[in-house]
N, C-alpha and C positions, 0 to 999 in steps of 0.2 A: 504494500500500500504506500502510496506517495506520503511524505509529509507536510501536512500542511497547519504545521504550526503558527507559520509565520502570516498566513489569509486567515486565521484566525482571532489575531491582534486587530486584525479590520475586517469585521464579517463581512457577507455581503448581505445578508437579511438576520437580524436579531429580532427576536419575540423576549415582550417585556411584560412577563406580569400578566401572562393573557389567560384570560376567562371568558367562557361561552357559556351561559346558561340558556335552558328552554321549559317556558310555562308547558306544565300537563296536567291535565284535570283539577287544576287550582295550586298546584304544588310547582316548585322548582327544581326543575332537574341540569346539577351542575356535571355538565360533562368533560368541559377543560377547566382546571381549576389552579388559578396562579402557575404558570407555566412559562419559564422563561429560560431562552435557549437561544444558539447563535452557530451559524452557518459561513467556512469560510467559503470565498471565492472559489472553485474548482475541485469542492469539497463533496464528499458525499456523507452525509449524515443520515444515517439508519433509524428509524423510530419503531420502537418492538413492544408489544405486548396483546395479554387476554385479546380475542373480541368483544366489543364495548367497551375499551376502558378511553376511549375519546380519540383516537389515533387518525383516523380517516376527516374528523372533526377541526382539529388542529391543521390537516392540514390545506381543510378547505377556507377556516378562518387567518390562512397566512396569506391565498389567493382572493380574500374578502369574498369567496363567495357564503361566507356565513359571515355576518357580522359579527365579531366580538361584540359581548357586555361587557368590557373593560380589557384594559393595559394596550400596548402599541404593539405592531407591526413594524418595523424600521426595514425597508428593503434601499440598500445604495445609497443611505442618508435620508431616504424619503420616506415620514409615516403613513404607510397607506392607510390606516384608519380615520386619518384624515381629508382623504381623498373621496373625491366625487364625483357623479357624472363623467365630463368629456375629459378631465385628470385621470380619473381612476382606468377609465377607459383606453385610453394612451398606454399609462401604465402595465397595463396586463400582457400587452405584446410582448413583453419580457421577462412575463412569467406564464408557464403553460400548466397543464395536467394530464396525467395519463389516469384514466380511469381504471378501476379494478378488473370490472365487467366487458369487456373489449367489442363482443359484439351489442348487448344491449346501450353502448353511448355512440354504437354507429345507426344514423338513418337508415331503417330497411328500402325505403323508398327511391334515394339518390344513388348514383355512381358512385365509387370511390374517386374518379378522378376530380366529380366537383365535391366532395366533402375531404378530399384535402386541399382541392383551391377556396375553401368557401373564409376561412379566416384571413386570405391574401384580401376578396373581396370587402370583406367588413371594412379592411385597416384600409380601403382606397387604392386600392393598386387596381388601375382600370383599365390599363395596357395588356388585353387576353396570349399576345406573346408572351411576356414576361412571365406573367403566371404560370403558362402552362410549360415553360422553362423550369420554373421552380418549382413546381411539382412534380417533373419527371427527375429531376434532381434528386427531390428527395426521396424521392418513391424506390429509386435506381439504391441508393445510400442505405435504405433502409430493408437490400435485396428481396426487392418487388419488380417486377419486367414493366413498365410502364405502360408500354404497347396489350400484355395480355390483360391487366387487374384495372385501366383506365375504365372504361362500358360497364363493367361491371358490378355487380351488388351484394352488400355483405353475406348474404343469406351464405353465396356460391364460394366462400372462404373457410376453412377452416379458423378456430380459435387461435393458433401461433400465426396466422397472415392475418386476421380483423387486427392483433395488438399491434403488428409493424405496419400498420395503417393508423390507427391511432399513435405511434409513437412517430410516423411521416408526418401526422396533423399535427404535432405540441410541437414540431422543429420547424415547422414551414416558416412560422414568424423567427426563427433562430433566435429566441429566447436565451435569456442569462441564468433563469432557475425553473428547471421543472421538478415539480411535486408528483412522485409517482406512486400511485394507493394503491398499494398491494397489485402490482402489475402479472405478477405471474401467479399467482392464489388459483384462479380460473382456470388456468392451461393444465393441461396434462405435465406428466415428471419429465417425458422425454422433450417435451418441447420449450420447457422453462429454461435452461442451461444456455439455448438458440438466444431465448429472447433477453437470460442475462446478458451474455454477451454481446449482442448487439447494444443494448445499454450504454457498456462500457466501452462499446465502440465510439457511436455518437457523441459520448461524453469526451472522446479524447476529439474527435473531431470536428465537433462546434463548443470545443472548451464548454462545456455545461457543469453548472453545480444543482447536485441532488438533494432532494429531502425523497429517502425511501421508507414507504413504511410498508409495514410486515409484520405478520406474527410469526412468521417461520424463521429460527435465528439461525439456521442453517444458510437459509440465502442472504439474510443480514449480514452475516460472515465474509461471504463472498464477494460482496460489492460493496462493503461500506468502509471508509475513512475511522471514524467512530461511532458510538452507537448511545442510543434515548432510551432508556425505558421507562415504559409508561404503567401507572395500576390507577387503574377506578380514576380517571382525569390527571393525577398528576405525575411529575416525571418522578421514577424513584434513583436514579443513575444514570449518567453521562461518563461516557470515557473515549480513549482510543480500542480498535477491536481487542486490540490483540491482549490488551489491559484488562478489559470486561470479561471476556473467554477464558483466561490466563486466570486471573485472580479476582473474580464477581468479587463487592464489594456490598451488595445488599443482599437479605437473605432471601428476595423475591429472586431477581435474577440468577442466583444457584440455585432456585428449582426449577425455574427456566430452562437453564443449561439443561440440570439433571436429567430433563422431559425428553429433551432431544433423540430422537432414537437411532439405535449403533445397527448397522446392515450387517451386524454378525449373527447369525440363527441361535450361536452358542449363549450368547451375552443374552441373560436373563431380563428382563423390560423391567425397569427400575421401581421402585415402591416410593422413593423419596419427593412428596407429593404434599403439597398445601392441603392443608384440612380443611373441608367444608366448601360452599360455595361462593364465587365473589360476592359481595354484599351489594345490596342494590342502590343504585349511583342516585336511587331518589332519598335515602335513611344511609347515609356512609357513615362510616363511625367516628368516632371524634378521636381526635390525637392523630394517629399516625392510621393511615385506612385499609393498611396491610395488616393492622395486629389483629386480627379475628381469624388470621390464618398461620399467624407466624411464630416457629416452636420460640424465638429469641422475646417476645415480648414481654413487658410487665408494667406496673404501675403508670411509668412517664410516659409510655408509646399510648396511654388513652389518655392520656393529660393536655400533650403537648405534639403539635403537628412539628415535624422534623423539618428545620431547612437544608435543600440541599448546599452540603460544604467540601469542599475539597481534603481528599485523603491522600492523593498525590498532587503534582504538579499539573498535571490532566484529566485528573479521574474524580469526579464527584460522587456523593451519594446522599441520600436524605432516611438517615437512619439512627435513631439515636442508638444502636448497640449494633452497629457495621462489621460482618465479618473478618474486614481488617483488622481489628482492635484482640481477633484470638491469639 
């Protein structure tokens, strides 16, 4: 993995303090909760945890397409939570999404060759040369034949060619940060490895910086700089990979790890396993919102919510009794 300690000293997008809540049936349900994290330039940063613990959420409230209920967005210097209309709208050409679901966020209706010109269109590029330049461009880059998949319609694609049509549409505008949710979750095992590395392709050649999230830490592993973990809204550890993998520092992320499973038949499927089920993000617990599950907990983990603090140079955790500390 490259180092990018030094595009870290100046992210390129930092989240400050950010919260998302959503009204349900008269109650509040906080699903990112005080969350703040930072992204350097050419960076991939990994976001991992449970299903529903806000991850998909965060990362649509980075793209504003969820509004925060409080804290900033800073992308390039710029707060986009403060942005509007025909600003915010500018603004997004230079950050993309690749959705999870690869064929449900393609039109059944259109071609592929105008649903990946249709964002050239939005931005004003009204010169149909040029476009159709740039899309067989991309199309070609993201080894799709431009000539057979142009006519054509998602239905006649399989799942690993709808994604490198959506991953053709988030690079058309050649954006500075795409936010990828769970891009490979949907595909099959053998075609996910394809569409990692095309990823990584891309990444090296329109310089892109990542926010990947995922609950599989297997692929987190694979393409990430460092990595987020996330429980019930908030982050519970930040580190470099090789740091988090190496030496978890919160006792959520070692049973994370522990979960992962070994392709040996011999190797026994692990017992070491959180007790009980996550707590529901509408009654979370007070203190610390992993102690309902965690053998390390006691009195101050219901007292006292943990902030996260650094245990290395690079590696935070939000724990007040951190596996470090054995």
């Amino acid at each position: 993995m490259p180092d990018n300690a030094s595009n870290r000293a100046a992210p390129l997008l930092s989240v400050e303090q950010l919260t998302v809540e959503y009204p349900v049936s008269g109650r509040t349900l906080s699903a990112v909760n005080d969350v703040s994290l930072a992204v350097g330039r050419g960076e991939t940063l990994g976001l991992v945890g449970e299903s529903g613990c806000g991850k998909s959420t965060l990362g649509r409230a980075v793209l504003q397409l969820r509004r925060p209920t409080a804290g900033k967005v800073v992308f390039d210097g710029t707060d986009l939570t403060a942005l509007e209309g025909e600003a915010l709208r500018l603004m997004r050409k230079r950050l993309q999404l690749i959705f999870q679901d690869p064929i449900a966020s393609l039109n059944p209706r259109r071609c592929i060759g105008d649903i990946v010109a249709e964002p050239l269109i939005i931005t004003g590029i009204t010169d149909r040369a040029e476009r159709e330049r740039r899309v067989r461009e991309v199309l070609t880059a993201v080894g799709l034949d431009p000539d057979l998949v142009w006519r054509r319609l998602p239905h006649e694609f399989s799942g690993g060619q709808c994604q490198r049509v959506c991953i053709a549409r988030a690079l058309i505008l050649e954006p500075e940060l795409v936010v990828c949710d769970e891009p490979v979750s949907a595909l099959d095992v053998s075609i996910r490895a394809q569409i990692l590395n095309l990823l990584e392709e891309m990444k090296r050649r329109y310089g892109l910086t990542l926010l990947f999230i995922a609950h599989d830490l297997a692929v987190v592993k694979a393409v990430s700089d460092r990595i987020a973990v996330m429980y019930l809204g908030r982050l519970c550890e930040v580190g470099p990979t090789e740091q988090v993998f190496g030496r978890p520092a919160h006792p959520y992320t070692a049973l994370l790890l522990a979960a992962i499973p070994v392709p040996d038949p011999t190797v026994p499927p692990t017992t070491n396993v959180a007790a009980g089920e996550p707590p529901s993000p509408l009654d979370p617990p007070s203190g610390c919102r992993f102690r309902t599950r965690c053998p390390r907990a006691d009195g101050i983990c219901a007292k006292e919510v943990p902030d996260l603090r650094p245990t290395t140079s690079e590696q935070s955790v939000a724990c007040h009794h951190p596996l470090t500390d054995r």
